[in-house]
N, C-alpha and C positions, 0 to 999 in steps of 0.2 A: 091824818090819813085821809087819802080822798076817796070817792065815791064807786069808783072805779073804772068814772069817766074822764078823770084827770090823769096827771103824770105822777110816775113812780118815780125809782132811781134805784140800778144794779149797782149793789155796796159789795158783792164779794162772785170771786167764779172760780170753781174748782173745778178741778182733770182726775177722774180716777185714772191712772193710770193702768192698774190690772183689779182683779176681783180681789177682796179679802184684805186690799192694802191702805195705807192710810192715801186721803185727796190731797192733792197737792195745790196749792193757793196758786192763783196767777193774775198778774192784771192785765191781761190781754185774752183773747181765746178764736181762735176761727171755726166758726158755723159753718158745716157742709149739707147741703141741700138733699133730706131725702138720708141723713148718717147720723147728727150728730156734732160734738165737741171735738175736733180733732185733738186726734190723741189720748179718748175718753176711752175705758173698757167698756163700757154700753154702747152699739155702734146700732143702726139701723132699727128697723122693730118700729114701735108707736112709743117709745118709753126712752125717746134719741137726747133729752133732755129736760131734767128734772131742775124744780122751781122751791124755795123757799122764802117765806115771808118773816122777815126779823121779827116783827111788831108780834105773833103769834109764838112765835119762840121765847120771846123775851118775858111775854105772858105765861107760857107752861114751864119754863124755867121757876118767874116769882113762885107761882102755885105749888109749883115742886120740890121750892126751899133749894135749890140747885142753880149750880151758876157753869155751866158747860159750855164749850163753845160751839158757835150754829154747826161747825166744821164736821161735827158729830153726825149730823143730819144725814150726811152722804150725798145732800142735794148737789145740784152743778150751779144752781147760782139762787143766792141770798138776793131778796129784792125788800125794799122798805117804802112807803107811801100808796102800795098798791096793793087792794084785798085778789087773794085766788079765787075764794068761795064761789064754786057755782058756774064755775068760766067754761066749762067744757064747749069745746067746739068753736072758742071765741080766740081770734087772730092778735097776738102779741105781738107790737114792735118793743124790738131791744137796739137802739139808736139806728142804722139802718138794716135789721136784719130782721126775719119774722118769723113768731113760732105757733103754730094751733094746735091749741089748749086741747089736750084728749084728755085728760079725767085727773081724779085724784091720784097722789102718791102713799099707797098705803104703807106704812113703816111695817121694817121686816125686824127679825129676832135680832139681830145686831144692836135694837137701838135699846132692848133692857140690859146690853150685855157693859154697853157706853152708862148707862143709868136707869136702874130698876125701876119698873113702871112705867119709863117714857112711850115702849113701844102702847100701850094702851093710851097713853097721855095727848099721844097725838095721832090717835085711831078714830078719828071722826070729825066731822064739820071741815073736811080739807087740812086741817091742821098738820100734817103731813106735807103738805104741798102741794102740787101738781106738776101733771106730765105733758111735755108735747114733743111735736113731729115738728124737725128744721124745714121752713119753706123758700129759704135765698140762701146762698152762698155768703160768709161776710166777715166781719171781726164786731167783735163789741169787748167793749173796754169799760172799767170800773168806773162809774159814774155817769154811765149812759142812760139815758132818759127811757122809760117805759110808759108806752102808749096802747090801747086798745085801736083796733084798727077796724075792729066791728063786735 
């Protein structure tokens, strides 16, 4: 894992499609500037796309004796080699597309409903993920490189 001044890599992106329904996997997604995931039930707002880090999951998974999948999470995209912790207000590139980092993603009642306890499991230190606001128009595709841009 690097420092959080190297590169990461997007391993997975999902589309909610409507509220309440399962995400649907995709290896492609287009970024709209100022909305969000096309085609995502979360559209606009501060909260246009949500972030999870495998390496923390994979961690509160071991600790939990639990083997779930991230899919659970609800996030819009799984990223692995790159820490969230602390990024607020800090500008993400996802291959050419960019997203700044507004805050943590607090897990809601859904995630002890997926596995008892998780929602408290990943109720603090960002372990949840985080949130940002789309700032280019673009596509990113599975296995796109993640950069800090500031």
């Amino acid at each position: 894992m690097n420092d959080g001044h190297g590169a990461g890599k997007l391993e997975a992106i999902w589309i909610k499609p409507a509220r309440g329904v399962p995400m649907d996997p995709v290896p492609q997604a287009r970024l709209l500037t100022n909305h969000g995931l096309h085609g995502n039930a979360n559209i606009g707002g501060k909260r246009q796309v949500t972030l999870l880090e495998r390496e923390v999951w994979e961690r509160i998974m071991k600790d939990m004796d639990a083997d779930l999948d991230p899919i659970a999470r609800r996030a819009n995209l799984l990223v692995s080699g790159f820490p969230l912790q602390g990024t607020r207000n800090r500008i993400l590139r996802v291959g050419a597309c960019r997203i700044r980092i507004r805050g943590e993603t607090r897990p809601c009642g859904q995630m002890d409903a997926a596995l008892p306890g998780l929602r408290h499991a990943l109720d603090s230190n960002w372990h949840g993920g985080a949130y940002g606001v789309v700032l280019d128009d673009g596509t990113i595709t599975l296995g796109d490189e993640l950069t800090w841009e500031t």
